[in-house]
LUMKOL-158044 format. One record per atom (N, C-alpha, C): x negated, y negated, z negated; residue in three letters. Coordinates in steps of 0.02 Angstrom, whole numbers, plus 50000, padded with zeros to 5 digits. Last residue first. Layout:
REM LUMKOL-158044
XYZala
...
***
This chain:
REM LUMKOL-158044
500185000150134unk
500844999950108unk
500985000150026unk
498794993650208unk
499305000550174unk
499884997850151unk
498384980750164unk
498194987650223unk
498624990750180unk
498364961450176unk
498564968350123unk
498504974250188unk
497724944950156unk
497904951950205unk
498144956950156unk
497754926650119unk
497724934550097unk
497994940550168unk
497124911150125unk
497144915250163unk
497324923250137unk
496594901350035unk
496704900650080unk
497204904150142unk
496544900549858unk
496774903949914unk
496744900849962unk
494864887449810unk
495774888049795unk
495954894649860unk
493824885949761unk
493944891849741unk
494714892049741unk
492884879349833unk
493124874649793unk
493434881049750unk
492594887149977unk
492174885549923unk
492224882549837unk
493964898749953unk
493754893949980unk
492964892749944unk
494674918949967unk
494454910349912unk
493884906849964unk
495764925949991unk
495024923050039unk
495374916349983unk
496144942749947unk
496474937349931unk
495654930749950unk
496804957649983unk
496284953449985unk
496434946649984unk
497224975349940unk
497654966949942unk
497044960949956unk
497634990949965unk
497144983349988unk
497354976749985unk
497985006149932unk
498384999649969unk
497914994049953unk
497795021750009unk
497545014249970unk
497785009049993unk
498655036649996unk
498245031950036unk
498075024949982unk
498895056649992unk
498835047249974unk
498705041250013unk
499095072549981unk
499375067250028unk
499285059349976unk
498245087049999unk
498435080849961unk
498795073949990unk
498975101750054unk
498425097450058unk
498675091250013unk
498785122950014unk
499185113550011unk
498805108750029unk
498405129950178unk
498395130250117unk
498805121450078unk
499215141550264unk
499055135350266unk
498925134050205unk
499035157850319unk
499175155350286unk
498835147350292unk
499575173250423unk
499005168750416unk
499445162550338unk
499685187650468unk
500015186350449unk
499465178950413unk
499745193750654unk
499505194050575unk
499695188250550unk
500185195750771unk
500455198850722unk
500205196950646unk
499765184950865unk
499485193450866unk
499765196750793unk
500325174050844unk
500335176650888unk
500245185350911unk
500295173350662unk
500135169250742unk
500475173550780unk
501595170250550unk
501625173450580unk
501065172150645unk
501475162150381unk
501735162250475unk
501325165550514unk
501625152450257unk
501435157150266unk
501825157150349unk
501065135950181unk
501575137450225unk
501265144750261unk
500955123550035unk
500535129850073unk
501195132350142unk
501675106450028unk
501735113450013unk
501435120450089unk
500865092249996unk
501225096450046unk
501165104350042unk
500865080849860unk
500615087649882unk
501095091249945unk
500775062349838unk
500995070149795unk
500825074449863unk
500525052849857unk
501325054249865unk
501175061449876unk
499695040349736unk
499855048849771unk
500425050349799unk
498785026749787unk
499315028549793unk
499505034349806unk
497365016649730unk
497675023549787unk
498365025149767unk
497095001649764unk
497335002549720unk
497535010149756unk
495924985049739unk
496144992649787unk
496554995749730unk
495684968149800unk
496204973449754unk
496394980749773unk
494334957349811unk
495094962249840unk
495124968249765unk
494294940749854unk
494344946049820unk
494694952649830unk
493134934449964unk
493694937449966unk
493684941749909unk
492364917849981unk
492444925849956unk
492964927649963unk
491534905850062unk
492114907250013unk
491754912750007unk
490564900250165unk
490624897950091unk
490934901950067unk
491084910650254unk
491194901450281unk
491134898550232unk
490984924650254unk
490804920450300unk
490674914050295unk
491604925750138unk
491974927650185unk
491804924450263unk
490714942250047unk
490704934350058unk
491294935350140unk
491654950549921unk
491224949549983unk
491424944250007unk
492084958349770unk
492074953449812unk
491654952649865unk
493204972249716unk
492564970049723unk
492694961549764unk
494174972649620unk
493654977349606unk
493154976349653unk
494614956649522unk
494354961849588unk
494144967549565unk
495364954749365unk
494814955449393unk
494774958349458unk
497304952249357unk
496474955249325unk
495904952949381unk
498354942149366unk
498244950849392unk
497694953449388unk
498004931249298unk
498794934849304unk
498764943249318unk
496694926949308unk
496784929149227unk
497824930349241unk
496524929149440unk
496164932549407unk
496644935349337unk
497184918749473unk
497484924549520unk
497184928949455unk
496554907349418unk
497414909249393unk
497744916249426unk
495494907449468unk
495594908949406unk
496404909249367unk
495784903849620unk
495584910849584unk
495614912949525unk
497154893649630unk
496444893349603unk
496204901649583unk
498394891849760unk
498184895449699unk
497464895449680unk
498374893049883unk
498244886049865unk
498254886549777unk
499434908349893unk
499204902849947unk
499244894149918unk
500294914549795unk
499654912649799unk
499324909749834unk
501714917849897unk
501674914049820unk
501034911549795unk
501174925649977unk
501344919350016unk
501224914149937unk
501354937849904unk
500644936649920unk
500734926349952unk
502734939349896unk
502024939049832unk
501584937349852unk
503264939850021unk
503284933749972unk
502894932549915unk
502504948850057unk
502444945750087unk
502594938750045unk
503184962149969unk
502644959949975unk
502144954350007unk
504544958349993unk
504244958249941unk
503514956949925unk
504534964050149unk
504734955550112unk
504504954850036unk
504174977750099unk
503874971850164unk
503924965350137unk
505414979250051unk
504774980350007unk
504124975350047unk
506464977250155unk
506334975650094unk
505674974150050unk
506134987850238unk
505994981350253unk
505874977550203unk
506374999850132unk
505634999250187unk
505654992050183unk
507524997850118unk
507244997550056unk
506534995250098unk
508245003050223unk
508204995150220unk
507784992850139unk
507875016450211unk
507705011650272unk
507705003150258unk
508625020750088unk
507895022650091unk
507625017850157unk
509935015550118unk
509705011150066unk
508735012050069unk
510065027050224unk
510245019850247unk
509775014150203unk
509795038850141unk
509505038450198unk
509585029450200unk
511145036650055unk
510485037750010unk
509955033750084unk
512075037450167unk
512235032750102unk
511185031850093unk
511995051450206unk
512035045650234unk
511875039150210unk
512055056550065unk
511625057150118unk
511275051450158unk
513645054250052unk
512915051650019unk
512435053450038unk
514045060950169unk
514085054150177unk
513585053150103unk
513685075750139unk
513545072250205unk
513345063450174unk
514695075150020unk
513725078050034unk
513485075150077unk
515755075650067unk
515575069850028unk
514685070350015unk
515775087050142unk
515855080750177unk
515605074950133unk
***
């Protein structure tokens, strides 16, 4: 029973951690809005790349992959008796932070993809 309820417990903190992290990331990025590129730069390094943003400016962006590690092979049975196999696959993704510099070179504007 006490298994159960930390469980419970663990699960609840893993959900509101989600939103959480959301807000975290939202207030970091909100925090740079009217920020000079050279202060984004010389806090959190160099882009790995830049592209124009249309209107004078640039966008810098920030890639970064993220492993959440390996899904385990899985042996089973088809239909006709034989005996088949899944092999592991890799599980990641990239998280994207883009940060839209002006002509003057102050933030205007940031997006983020992934999580």
């Amino acid at each position: 029973m006490k298994k159960m309820a930390l469980l419970i417990v663990i699960a609840g903190l893993c959900l509101s951690g989600c939103t959480s992290l959301t807000e975290q990331i939202q207030t970091s990025m909100d925090s740079w809005m009217g920020a000079h590129e050279s202060t984004l730069i010389s806090q959190i390094g160099p882009p790995d790349r830049r592209v124009s943003d249309g209107k004078g400016g640039e966008v810098l962006v920030y890639e970064r992959y993220v492993d959440l590690g390996q899904t385990t092979g899985k042996v089973y049975t088809d239909r006709f008796g034989d005996i088949r196999y899944t092999s592991p696959q890799q599980r990641g993704m990239n998280f994207v932070r883009m940060f839209y510099i002006d002509g003057k070179g102050y933030i205007y504007f940031w997006k983020t993809e992934g999580r």
